[in-house]
ROLUMZA-425087 format. One line per 10 residues: number of its first residue (from 0); for each residue x, y, z of C-alpha. Coordinates in nm, 2 decimals, padded with zeros to 4 digits. Example, Ala and Ser with C-alpha at 12.3 -4.5 7.8 and 13.67 -1.06 7.14 Angstrom:
2
0) 01.23/-00.45/00.78  01.37/-00.11/00.71
% end
This chain:
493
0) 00.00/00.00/00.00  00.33/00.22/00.10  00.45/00.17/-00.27  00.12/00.23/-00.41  00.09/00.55/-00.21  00.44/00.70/-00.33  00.35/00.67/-00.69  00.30/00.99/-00.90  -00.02/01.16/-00.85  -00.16/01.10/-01.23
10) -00.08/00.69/-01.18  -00.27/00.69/-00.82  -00.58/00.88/-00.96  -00.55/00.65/-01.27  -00.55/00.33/-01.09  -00.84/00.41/-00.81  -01.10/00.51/-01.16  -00.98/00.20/-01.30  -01.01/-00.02/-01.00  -01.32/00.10/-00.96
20) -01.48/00.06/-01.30  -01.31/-00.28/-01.29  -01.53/-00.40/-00.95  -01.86/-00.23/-01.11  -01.79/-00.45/-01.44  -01.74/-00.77/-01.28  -02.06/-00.73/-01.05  -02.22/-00.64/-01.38  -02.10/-00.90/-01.59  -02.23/-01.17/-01.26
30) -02.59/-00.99/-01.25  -02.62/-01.00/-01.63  -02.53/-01.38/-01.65  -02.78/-01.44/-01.32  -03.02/-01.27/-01.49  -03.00/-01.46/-01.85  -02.97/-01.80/-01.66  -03.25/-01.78/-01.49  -03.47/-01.62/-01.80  -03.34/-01.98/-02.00
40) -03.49/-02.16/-01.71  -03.85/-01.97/-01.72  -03.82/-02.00/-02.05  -03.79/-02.40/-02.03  -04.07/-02.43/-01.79  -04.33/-02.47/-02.03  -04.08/-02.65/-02.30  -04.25/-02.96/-02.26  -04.63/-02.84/-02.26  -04.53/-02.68/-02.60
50) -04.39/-02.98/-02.72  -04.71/-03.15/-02.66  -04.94/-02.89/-02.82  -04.68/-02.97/-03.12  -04.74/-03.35/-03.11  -05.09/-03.30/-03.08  -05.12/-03.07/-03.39  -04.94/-03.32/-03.53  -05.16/-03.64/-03.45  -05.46/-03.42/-03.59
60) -05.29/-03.36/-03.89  -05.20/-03.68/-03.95  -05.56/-03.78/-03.87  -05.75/-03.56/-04.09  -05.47/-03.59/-04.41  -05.58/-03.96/-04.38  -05.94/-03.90/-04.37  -05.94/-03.66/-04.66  -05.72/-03.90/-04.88  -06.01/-04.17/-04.76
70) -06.31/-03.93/-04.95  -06.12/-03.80/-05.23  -05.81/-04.08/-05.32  -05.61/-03.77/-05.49  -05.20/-03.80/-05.50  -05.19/-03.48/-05.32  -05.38/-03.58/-05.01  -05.15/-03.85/-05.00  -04.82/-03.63/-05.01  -04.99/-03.45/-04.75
80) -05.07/-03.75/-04.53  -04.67/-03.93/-04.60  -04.59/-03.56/-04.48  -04.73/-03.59/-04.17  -04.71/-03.86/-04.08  -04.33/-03.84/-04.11  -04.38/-03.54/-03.90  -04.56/-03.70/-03.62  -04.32/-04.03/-03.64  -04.01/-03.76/-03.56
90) -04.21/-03.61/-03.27  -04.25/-03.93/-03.10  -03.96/-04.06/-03.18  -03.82/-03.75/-02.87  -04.01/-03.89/-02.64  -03.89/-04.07/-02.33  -03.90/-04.46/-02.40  -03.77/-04.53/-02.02  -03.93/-04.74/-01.78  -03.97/-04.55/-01.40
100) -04.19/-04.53/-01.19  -04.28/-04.15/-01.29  -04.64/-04.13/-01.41  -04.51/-03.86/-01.67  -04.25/-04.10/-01.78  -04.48/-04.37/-01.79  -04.75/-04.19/-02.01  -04.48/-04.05/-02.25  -04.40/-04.44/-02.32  -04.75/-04.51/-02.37
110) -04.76/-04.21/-02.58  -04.48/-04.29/-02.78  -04.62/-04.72/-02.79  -04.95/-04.61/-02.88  -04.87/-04.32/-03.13  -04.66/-04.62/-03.31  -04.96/-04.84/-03.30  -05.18/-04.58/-03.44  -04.90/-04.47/-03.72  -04.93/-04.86/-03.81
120) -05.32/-04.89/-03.80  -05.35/-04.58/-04.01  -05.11/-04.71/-04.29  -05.26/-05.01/-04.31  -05.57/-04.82/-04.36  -05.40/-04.60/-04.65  -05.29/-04.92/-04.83  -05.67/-05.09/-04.80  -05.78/-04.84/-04.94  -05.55/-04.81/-05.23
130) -05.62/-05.17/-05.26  -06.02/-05.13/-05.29  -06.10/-05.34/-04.99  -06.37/-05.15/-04.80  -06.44/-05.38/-04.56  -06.03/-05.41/-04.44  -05.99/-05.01/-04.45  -06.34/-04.94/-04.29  -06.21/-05.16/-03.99  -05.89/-05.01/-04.00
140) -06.00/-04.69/-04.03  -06.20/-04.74/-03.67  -05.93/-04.90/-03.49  -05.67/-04.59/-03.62  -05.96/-04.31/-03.52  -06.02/-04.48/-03.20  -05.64/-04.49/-03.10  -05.61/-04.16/-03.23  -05.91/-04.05/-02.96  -05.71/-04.24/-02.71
150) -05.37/-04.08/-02.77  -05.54/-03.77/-02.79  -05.64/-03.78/-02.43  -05.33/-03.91/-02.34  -05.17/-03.58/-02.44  -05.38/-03.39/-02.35  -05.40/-03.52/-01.99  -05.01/-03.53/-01.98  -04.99/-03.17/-02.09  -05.26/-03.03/-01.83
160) -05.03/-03.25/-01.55  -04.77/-03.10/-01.65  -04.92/-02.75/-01.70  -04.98/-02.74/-01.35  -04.64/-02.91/-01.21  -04.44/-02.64/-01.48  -04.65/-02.34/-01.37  -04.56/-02.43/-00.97  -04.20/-02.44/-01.12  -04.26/-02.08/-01.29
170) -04.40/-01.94/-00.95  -04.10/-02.08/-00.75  -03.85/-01.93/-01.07  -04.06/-01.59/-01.04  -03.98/-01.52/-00.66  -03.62/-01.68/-00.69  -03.60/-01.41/-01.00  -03.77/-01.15/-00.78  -03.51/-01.26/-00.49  -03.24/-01.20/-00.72
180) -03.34/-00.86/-00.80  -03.34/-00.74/-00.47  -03.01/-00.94/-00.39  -02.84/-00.74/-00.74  -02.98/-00.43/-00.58  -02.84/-00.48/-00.25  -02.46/-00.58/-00.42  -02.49/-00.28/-00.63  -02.59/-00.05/-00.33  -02.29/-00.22/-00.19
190) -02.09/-00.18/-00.42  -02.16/00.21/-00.43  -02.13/00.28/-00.10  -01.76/00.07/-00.12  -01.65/00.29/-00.41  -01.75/00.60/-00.22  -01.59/00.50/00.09  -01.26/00.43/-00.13  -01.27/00.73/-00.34  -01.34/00.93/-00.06
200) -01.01/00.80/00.19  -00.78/00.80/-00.14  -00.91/01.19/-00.15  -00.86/01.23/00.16  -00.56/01.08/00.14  -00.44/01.35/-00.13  -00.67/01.64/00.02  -00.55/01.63/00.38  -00.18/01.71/00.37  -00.26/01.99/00.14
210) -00.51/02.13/00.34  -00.23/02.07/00.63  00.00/02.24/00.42  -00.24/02.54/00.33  -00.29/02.61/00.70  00.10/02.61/00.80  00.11/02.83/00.53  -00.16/03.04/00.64  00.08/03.07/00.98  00.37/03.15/00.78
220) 00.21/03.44/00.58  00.14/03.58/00.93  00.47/03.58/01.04  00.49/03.29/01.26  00.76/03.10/01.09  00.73/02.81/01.42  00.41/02.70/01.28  00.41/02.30/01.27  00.50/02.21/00.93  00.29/01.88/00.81
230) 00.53/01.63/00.73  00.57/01.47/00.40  00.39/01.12/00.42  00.43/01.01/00.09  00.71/01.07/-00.23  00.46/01.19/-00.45  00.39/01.56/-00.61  00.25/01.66/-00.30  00.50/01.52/-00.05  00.76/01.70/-00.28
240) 00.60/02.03/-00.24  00.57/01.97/00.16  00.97/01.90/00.14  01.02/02.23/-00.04  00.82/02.44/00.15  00.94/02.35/00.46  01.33/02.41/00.30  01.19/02.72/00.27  00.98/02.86/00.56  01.36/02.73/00.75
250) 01.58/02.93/00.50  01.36/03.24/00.55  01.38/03.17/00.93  01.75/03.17/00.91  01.80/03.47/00.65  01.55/03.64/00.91  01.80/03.58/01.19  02.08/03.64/01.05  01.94/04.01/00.91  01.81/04.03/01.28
260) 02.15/03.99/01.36  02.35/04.19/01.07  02.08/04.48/01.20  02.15/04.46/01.53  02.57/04.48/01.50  02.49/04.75/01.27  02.26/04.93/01.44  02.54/04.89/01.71  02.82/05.01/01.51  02.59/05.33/01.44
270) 02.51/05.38/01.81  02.91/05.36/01.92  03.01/05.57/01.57  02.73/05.84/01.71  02.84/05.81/02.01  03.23/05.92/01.94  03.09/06.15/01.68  02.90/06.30/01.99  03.21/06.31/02.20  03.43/06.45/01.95
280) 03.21/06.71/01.89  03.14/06.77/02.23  03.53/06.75/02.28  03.54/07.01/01.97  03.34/07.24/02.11  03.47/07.23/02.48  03.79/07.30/02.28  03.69/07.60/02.09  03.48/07.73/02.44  03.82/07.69/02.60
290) 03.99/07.89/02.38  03.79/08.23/02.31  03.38/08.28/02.37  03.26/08.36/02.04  03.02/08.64/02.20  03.30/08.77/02.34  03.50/08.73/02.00  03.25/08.94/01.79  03.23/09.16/02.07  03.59/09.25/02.06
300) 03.58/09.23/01.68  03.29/09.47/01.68  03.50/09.69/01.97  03.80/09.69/01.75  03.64/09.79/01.40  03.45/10.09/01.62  03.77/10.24/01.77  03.88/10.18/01.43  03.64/10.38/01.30  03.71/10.64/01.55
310) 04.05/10.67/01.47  04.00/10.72/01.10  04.19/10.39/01.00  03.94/10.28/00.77  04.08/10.01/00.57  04.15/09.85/00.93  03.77/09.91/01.02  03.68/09.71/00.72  03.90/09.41/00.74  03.80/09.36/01.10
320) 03.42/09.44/01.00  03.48/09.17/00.73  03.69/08.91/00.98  03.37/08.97/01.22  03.16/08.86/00.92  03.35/08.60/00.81  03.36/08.44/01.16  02.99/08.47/01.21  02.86/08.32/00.88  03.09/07.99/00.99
330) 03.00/08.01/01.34  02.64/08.05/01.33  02.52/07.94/01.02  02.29/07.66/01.18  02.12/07.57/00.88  02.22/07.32/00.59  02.08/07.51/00.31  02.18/07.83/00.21  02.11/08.09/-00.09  02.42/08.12/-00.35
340) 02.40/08.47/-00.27  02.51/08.41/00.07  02.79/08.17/-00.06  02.92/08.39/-00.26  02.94/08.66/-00.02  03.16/08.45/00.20  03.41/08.40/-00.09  03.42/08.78/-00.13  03.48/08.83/00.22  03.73/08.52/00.23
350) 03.92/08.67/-00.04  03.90/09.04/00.12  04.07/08.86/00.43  04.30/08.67/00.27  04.44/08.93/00.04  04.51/09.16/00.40  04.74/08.88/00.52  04.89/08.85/00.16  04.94/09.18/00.05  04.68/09.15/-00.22
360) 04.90/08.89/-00.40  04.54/08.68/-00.52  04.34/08.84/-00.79  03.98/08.74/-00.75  03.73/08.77/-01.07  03.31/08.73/-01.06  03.10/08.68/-01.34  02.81/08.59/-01.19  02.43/08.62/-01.33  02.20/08.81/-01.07
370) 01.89/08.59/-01.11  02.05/08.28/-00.96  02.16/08.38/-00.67  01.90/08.31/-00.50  01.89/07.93/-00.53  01.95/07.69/-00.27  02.30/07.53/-00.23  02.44/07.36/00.12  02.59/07.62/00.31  03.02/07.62/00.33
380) 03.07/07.45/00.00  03.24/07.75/-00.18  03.45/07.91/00.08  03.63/07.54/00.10  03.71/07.51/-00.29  03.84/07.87/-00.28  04.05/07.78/00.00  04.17/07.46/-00.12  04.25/07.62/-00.48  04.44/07.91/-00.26
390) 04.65/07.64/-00.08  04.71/07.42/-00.34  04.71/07.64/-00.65  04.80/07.97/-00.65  04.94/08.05/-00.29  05.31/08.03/-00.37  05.27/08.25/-00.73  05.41/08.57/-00.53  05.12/08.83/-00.70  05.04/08.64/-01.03
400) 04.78/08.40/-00.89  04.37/08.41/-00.97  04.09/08.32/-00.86  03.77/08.32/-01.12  03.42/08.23/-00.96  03.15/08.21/-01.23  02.75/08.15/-01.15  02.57/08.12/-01.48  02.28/07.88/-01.61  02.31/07.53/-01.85
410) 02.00/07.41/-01.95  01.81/07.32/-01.66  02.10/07.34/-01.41  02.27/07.63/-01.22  02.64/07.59/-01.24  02.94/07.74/-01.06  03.27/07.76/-01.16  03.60/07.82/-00.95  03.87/07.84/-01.14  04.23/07.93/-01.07
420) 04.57/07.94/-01.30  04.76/07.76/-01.05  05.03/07.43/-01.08  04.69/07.23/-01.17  04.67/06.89/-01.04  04.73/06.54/-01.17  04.41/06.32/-01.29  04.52/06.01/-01.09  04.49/06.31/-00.78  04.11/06.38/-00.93
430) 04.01/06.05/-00.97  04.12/06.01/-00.58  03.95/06.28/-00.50  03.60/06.23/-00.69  03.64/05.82/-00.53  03.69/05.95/-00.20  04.02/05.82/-00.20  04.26/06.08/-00.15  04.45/06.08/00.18  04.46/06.41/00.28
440) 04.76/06.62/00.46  04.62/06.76/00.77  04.82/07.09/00.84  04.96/07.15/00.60  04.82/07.50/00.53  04.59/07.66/00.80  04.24/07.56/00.71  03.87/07.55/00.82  03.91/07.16/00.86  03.63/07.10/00.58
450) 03.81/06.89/00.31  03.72/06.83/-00.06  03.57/06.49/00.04  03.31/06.62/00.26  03.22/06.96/-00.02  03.17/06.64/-00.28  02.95/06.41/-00.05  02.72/06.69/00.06  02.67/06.80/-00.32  02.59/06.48/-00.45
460) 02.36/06.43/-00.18  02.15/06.77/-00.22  02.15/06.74/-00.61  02.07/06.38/-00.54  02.35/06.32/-00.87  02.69/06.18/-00.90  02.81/06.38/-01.15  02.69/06.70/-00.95  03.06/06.79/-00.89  03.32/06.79/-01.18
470) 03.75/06.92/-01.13  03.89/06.99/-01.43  04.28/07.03/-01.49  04.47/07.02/-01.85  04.81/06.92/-01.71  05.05/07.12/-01.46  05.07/07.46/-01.43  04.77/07.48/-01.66  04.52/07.58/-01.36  04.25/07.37/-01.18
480) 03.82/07.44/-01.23  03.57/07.29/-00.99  03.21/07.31/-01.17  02.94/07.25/-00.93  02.56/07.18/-01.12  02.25/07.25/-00.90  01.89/07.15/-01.00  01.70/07.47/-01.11  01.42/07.32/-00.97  01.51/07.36/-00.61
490) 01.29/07.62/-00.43  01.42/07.91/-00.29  01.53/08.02/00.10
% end
C-alpha cells in the first residue's frame, strides 16, 4: 500500500477510476449472467407443454390428411398425409421410451407405444384403401380413429399434469428471480457505498496534507515561521512540495536571523560611531569654548572695528568688519541650506581677508548672473574650494595668482565655476578625490578643517546626482576648475 501510495499523483488517480470501474464491471458481468440463466430456465418451464401442443397438432394432422385422402383418393392428399405422418413419427420418436416409476415418464411411453400403433393402423388403412377393400380399410380406419381419440387424451392429460407441475416451477422461478433482483440491488448498493468510501479515503488521502500544508502556510504568511509544518507522508507531487516548502519557511527563518542579527551589530556600530561622533564634537566644542567665547569674539571684533572707526583707519575698520563677518557666517550658520547669494558673499569676504594677510597677491574675478543667486545650495561648500585652490594652487605664485568664480545657467542646471591658474593637479589626484580616496595632509596649510571629500559628498547628496561635482585640470601649471551643477528646480530660502 506504501508503494502504491508513493506513486506519482496522475498513476494513483489513474488506478483508483480503473479499480473501480473494474469492480462495477465484474458485479455487472455476474448480475447479467444471473439474470439470463434464470430467463433460459422460465423459459424451459413450459418447454414440454409446447412440445405436446406440437405433437398434438401433429396427430390431428395426420388424422385428418388420412381422412381426406379416404373421401377423395387424390395424390396430393396422399403427399400430405406421408408428410405428416413423417412429421408426427419424428415427434414421438423424442419422447422418453424409459421405464420409471414417474407417471409422466410412464404416459410418455405409452404415448410414444400407442402413437406407433396408431401410425401402423393408419397405414394399413391408407394401403386398404389403395387396394379397394372397403371392408379391411373401414375396420382399420375405426381402430386408427379410436387410438387416435385415445392418444389424444393421453396428451392432453399429460400436458394439463404437466401444465400445472411447470406453472408451480414458474412461481418458484418468479420469486427466486424477484429474490435475485433485490439481492443485485443490495450488491450494487454495496458496491456504491464501497466505491464512495474508497474514493473518498484515497481523496482524503491526497486532500488532507494539502489542506495541512495550506494552514502552515496560512501561519507563515502571518509571520509565525514556528508553525508546525505537516510532514511529507508520501514521495509523490504533494510530498515534494511539503519538502520544499518546509526548506523554505527554515531558509527564511535563518536569512530572518541572520538580518536580525546583521541589524542589530549594525545598528550597534551606528550607536558607538554616534556616540564618538557626539564626544568629539562635544570635545570640539569644549575646545573651541576653552579657547575664546565667540560672543566675546564678535564683541571685541565689533570693539576693535568701532575704535577703528574712531581713529580714521578705515581700511582697518573694514578688514576687521569683514573678519567679524566672516567668523559669524561659519560660526552660526545653523542651517544646511543656504542661498548662493550668501555663498558667494563668503568668498568675497574670504578673499578680502586673505588678500590683507597676503598683501593683495590673489586676484579674484566674478562673473556671476543676478537671477541665480538666490537658489538653494548647502551652506560652506564655496568658501572650502576657494580655499583649497588658494592652498594648493596659486598661494606660492608671489602676485600672479587668480581666482575666477563664475554663477551662470546650463539648461536646466545652475552651475558654478572656481577656477584658478595655479600648478593644476594630476588626474590620478582627481580621480582620488571624486572616489573619496585621496589621503589628505592635515596641516599642512591653515584651514577651516572642511576637506574636498566632505564639499563632494554633501553636493551629490542635495543634487541627489553623482556627477553633481566635476575638477577639471589640463596638465601642470595649466590651472584647476571645480564646476558644481545645482537642480534649477530647487525652491528658494
Amino acid at each position: 500500500m506504501n508503494k502504491f501510495l508513493n506513486r506519482p499523483l496522475q498513476y494513483k488517480i489513474i488506478s483508483v477510476c480503473v479499480f473501480v470501474n473494474i469492480i462495477i464491471f465484474i458485479v455487472n458481468i455476474f448480475l447479467i449472467l444471473g439474470i439470463n440463466s434464470m430467463s433460459r430456465d422460465m423459459e424451459l418451464v413450459y418447454q414440454d407443454n409446447r412440445y405436446l401442443n406440437q405433437l398434438s397438432e401433429a396427430l390431428t394432422g395426420v388424422q385428418d390428411s388420412m381422412t381426406v385422402y379416404l373421401s377423395s383418393k387424390t395424390s396430393e392428399s396422399l403427399e400430405d398425409y406421408y408428410r405428416d405422418a413423417q412429421t408426427f413419427s419424428d415427434l414421438i420418436q423424442t419422447l422418453d421410451d424409459t421405464v420409471t416409476d414417474l407417471s409422466f415418464n410412464r404416459m410418455e411411453r405409452n404415448i410414444r407405444n400407442m402413437s406407433q400403433n396408431y401410425l401402423d393402423e393408419v397405414a394399413q388403412t391408407i394401403e386398404a384403401k389403395r387396394g379397394r377393400n372397403v371392408e379391411k380399410y373401414r375396420t382399420y380406419y375405426e381402430s386408427s380413429t379410436r387410438l387416435y381419440e385415445d392418444i389424444d387424451d393421453y396428451i392432453t392429460s399429460l400436458n394439463l399434469e404437466l401444465f400445472v407441475f411447470n406453472s408451480e416451477n414458474y412461481l418458484a422461478l418468479s420469486r427466486a428471480f424477484r429474490r435475485f433482483e433485490t439481492i443485485a440491488i443490495t450488491v450494487m448498493t454495496l458496491i456504491m457505498i464501497g466505491n464512495v468510501i474508497v474514493v473518498s479515503s484515497f481523496v482524503k488521502t491526497i486532500i488532507m496534507p494539502l489542506k495541512n500544508l495550506a494552514d502552515s502556510a496560512d501561519e507563515v504568511a502571518g509571520g509565525n515561521f514556528d508553525a508546525n509544518i505537516p510532514p511529507a507522508l508520501y514521495h509523490d507531487e504533494v510530498g515534494i512540495v511539503i519538502n520544499a516548502f518546509n526548506k523554505m519557511v527554515v531558509s527564511i527563518k535563518d536569512y530572518i536571523e541572520k538580518l536580525k542579527e546583521s541589524m542589530e551589530k549594525e545598528r550597534y556600530m551606528q550607536e558607538k560611531e554616534l556616540l564618538m561622533e557626539a564626544h568629539l564634537k562635544d570635545a570640539q566644542l569644549k575646545y573651541l569654548q576653552a579657547q575664546i567665547n565667540p560672543h566675546f569674539l564678535f564683541n571685541t571684533l565689533n570693539a576693535g572695528a568701532q575704535l577703528a572707526m574712531m581713529e580714521g583707519a578705515d581700511r582697518t575698520y573694514e578688514y576687521v568688519q569683514t573678519v567679524a563677518d566672516f567668523f559669524r557666517y561659519n560660526v552660526q550658520s545653523q542651517k544646511n541650506d543656504v542661498t548662493i547669494r550668501d555663498e558667494v558673499t563668503l568668498v568675497d569676504n574670504y578673499i578680502q581677508i586673505l588678500n590683507v594677510r597676503f598683501s593683495g597677491d590673489i586676484g579674484y574675478e566674478k562673473q556671476v548672473d543676478e537671477r541665480l543667486l538666490d537658489h538653494v545650495m548647502p551652506s560652506m561648500i564655496l568658501q572650502p574650494i576657494v580655499e583649497n585652490a588658494v592652498n594648493h594652487g596659486i598661494r606660492e605664485m608671489a602676485g600672479e595668482g587668480k581666482i575666477t568664480l563664475r554663477v551662470y545657467r546650463e539648461d536646466s542646471n545652475v552651475c558654478i565655476s572656481i577656477r584658478d591658474n595655479g600648478k593644476g593637479i594630476s588626474q590620478e589626484t582627481i580621480d582620488q578625490l571624486l572616489s573619496g580616496s585621496f589621503d589628505h595632509i592635515e596641516d599642512s596649510y591653515d584651514n577651516n578643517g572642511i576637506g574636498m571629500d566632505n564639499v563632494i559628498s554633501r553636493i551629490r547628496i542635495f543634487a541627489n546626482n553623482d556627477d553633481a561635482l566635476h575638477i577639471i585640470s589640463h596638465g601642470e601649471n595649466k590651472g584647476c576648475e571645480v564646476i558644481i551643477h545645482l537642480p534649477l528646480e530647487e525652491k528658494n530660502v
